[in-house]
N, C-alpha and C positions, 0 to 999 in steps of 0.2 A: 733383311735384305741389305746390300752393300752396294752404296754410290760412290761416285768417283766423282765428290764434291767439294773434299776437304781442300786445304792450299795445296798451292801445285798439284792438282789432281789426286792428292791422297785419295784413300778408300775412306768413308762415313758408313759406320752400320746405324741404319735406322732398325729399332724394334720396339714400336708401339706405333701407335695410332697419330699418339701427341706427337712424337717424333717426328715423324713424318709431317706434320703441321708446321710444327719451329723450322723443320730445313726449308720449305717452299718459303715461310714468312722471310724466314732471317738468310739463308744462306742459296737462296734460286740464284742460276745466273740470268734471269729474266724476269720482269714486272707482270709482264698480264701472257695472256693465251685461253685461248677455249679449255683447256684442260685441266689449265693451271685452275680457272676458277670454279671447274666442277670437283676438282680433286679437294679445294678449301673447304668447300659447302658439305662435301660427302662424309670428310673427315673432322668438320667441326659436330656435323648429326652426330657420329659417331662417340666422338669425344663428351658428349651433353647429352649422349643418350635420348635423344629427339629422334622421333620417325622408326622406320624399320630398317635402317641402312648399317649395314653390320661390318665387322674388320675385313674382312675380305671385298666387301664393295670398297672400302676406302681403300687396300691393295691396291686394285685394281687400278682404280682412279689416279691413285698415286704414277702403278707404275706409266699408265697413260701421260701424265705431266708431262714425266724425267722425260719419256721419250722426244714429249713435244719441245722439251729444252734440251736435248742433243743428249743428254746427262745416259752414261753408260751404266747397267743394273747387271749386277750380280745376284741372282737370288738364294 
């Protein structure tokens, strides 16, 4: 999938799970939200292989974030 994260709104392709973790930590343009925090928790299960929460739940979750931070998804 492709955000429009990077400087100046550059395109960022995320493609992993991890990925998707380091942009929310390192590169959100926002600290907290309902979404932001279920998308950490889904995609850290994911990443440590905890629980039954698989790449597609963390998708999910993910793309629920970006949206709740305004952040434009190209899939």
């Amino acid at each position: 999938m492709i955000l429009a994260l990077g400087e100046d709104g550059a395109d960022v392709t995320i493609d992993s799970t991890e990925a998707a973790s380091w942009a929310m930590i390192e590169d959100w343009p926002t600290d907290d939200g309902e979404a932001l925090d279920r998308a950490l928790l889904v995609c850290a299960a994911v990443v440590e292989r905890k629980g039954k929460k698989t790449d597609d739940d963390a998708r999910k979750a993910f793309i629920a974030a970006a949206i709740e931070a305004g952040i434009a998804v190209k899939a």
